[in-house]
N, C-alpha and C positions, 0 to 999 in steps of 0.2 A: 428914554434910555432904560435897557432893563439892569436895574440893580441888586434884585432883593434874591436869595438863595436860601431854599428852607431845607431842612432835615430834620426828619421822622422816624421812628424804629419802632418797632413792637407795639404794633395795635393788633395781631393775635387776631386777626376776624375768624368770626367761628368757632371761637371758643367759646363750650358752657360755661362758662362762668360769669357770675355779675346777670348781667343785663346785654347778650350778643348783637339785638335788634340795635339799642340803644348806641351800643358801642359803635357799628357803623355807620349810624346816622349822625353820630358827632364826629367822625374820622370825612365823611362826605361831607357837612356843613364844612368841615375846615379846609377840605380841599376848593369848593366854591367858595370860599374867602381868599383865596391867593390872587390876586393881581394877576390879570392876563398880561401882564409886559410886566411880570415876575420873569427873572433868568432862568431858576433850574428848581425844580426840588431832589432831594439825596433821600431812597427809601431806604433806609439801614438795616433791613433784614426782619422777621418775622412779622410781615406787616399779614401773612394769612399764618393762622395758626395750624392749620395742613393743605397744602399744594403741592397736587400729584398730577404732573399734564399725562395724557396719554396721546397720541399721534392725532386723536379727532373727538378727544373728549380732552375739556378742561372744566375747573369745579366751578358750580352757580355761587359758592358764596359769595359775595361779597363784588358781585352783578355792578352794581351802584357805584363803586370807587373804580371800579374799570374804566365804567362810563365818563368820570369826571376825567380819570388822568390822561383818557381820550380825548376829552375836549380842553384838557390843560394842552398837550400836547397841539392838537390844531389851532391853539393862538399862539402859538411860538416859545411855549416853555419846554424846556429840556426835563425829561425823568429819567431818574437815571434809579435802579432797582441793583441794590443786594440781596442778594439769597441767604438767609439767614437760615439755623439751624432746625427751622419749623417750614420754612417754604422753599427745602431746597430743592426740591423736584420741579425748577422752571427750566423746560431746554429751548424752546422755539418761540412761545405764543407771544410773550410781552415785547419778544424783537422786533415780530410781526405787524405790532400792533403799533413799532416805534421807539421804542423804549431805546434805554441802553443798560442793558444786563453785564455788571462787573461780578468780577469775586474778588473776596478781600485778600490782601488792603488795597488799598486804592491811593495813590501820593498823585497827587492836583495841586493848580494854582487858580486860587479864584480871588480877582482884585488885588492881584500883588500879594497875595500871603498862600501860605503852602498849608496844605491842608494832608491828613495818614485819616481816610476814612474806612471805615471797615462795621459788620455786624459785633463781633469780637469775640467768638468764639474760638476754640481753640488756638488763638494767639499767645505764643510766649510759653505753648502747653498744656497742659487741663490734667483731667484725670487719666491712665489709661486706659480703663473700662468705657469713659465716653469718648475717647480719642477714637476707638478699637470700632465700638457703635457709629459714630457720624463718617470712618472712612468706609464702613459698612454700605452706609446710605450713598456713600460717592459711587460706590464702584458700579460700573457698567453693567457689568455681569447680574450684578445682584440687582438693579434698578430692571433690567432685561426682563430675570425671573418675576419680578413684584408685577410689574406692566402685563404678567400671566393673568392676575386677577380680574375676574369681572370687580368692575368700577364701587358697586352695592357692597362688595365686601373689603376690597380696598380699601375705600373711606371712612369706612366703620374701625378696622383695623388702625389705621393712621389716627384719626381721629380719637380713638380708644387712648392708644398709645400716649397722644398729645396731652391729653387730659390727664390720664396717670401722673403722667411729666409734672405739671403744672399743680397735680398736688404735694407731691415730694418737695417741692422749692418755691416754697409760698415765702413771703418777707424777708427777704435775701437782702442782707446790707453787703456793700462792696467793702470790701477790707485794705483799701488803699494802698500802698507801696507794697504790699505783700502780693499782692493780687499778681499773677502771669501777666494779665493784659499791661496792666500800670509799669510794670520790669518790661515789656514789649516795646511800649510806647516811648518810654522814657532812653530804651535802647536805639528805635530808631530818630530819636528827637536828639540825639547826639550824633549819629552818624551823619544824617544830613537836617538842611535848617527847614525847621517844620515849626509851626505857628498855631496850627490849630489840629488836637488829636479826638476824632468824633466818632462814640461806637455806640452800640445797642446792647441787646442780651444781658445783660444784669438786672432789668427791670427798678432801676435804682437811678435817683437824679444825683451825679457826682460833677461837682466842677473843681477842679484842683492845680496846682499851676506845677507843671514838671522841673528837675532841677533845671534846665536846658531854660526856663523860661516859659515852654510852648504851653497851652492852654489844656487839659484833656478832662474830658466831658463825654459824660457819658449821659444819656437821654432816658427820662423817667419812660414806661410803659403809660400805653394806654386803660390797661385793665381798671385802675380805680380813677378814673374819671380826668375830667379835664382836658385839654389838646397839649401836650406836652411836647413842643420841638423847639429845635434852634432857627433863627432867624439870622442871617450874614449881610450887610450892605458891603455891595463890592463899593459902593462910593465913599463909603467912611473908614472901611477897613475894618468896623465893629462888630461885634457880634452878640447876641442877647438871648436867655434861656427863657422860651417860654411857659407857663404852668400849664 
């Protein structure tokens, strides 16, 4: 019986920073630890830290976890992929491959409890200057123009870009009830009955219990080591954070 349901976010492949070889070779050992009569794993967004498909080009990094959550998928595990604020340029390939590509949020029942999953960006808000920037990245139009690039310069751009990013917002603590996402959360955990509130993008491990009761957890990055996900038993109902 498959019971077990994992969730992941921001393991950032491809990033300079740290040790990137290291990084995916510990994000691949963890996916060959899942149990093939595992139910589902949840990838919560920034799991490449830049993905740009183009119609007949897609990026080699991180070749290796492709392969796994291909062969997760041919033993009967469900992946189900968010597009998080660094890999939002997936349109076709991982559908292709099987997958199931949501965008956030995402309101699910796994084992009898409700679940509001999402990467968690711009949820409940943000800044307008990065609201202004990521609907930048949405729009058609301007994804059209980008897709003008040859691939050598695009990636360097993007990649450039990502890295800048990531040194601007080094050590970010979540600031709890103040936080958009946390007033998000806590707003839809009253509207309807939601049990379990699971996001990414903070680079920060938060578990906290909303007024409503429901649980909201946010998942530590992979950048400083470790496999950091949640693990769900639809049989027990429980659910446990892993370092």
């Amino acid at each position: 019986m498959r019971t077990k349901v994992y969730f992941a976010a921001d393991v950032h492949l491809g990033l300079r920073s740290g040790d990137p070889a290291e990084r995916e070779a510990r994000f691949v050992a963890f996916l060959k630890g899942i149990p093939r009569d595992a139910q589902a794993i949840y990838l919560l967004g920034d799991i490449w830290d830049f993905w740009y498909e183009y119609r007949d080009v897609v990026p080699r990094e991180g070749a290796r976890v492709v392969a796994e959550l291909i062969s997760l998928m041919d033993a009967g595990v469900k992946v189900v992929f968010f597009s998080g604020n660094h890999d939002i340029w997936c349109y076709s390939f991982f559908e292709e491959l099987g997958m199931t590509v949501c965008r956030q949020p995402l309101m699910t029942e796994l084992g009898g409890k409700s679940f509001c999953l999402a990467h968690g960006d711009r949820l409940g808000g943000g800044r307008p200057m990065y609201r202004f920037m990521l609907g930048a990245f949405h729009n058609r139009f301007f994804q059209r123009c980008f897709s003008t690039l040859h691939p050598w310069i695009a990636y360097r751009l993007g990649t450039g870009w990502s890295g800048g990013s990531r040194k601007q917002h080094t050590g970010y603590k979540f600031r709890g009830p103040d936080e958009p996402l946390y007033k998000f959360a806590a707003e839809q955990s009253a509207q309807m009955h939601i049990d379990y509130c699971i996001f990414g993008h903070f680079h920060d491990s938060v578990d906290l219990t909303l007024p409503t009761g429901a649980r909201f957890i946010i998942l530590k990055d992979w950048i400083s080591g470790g496999t950091p996900h949640a693990l769900f038993d639809t049989a027990s109902g429980s659910l446990e954070i892993k370092p």
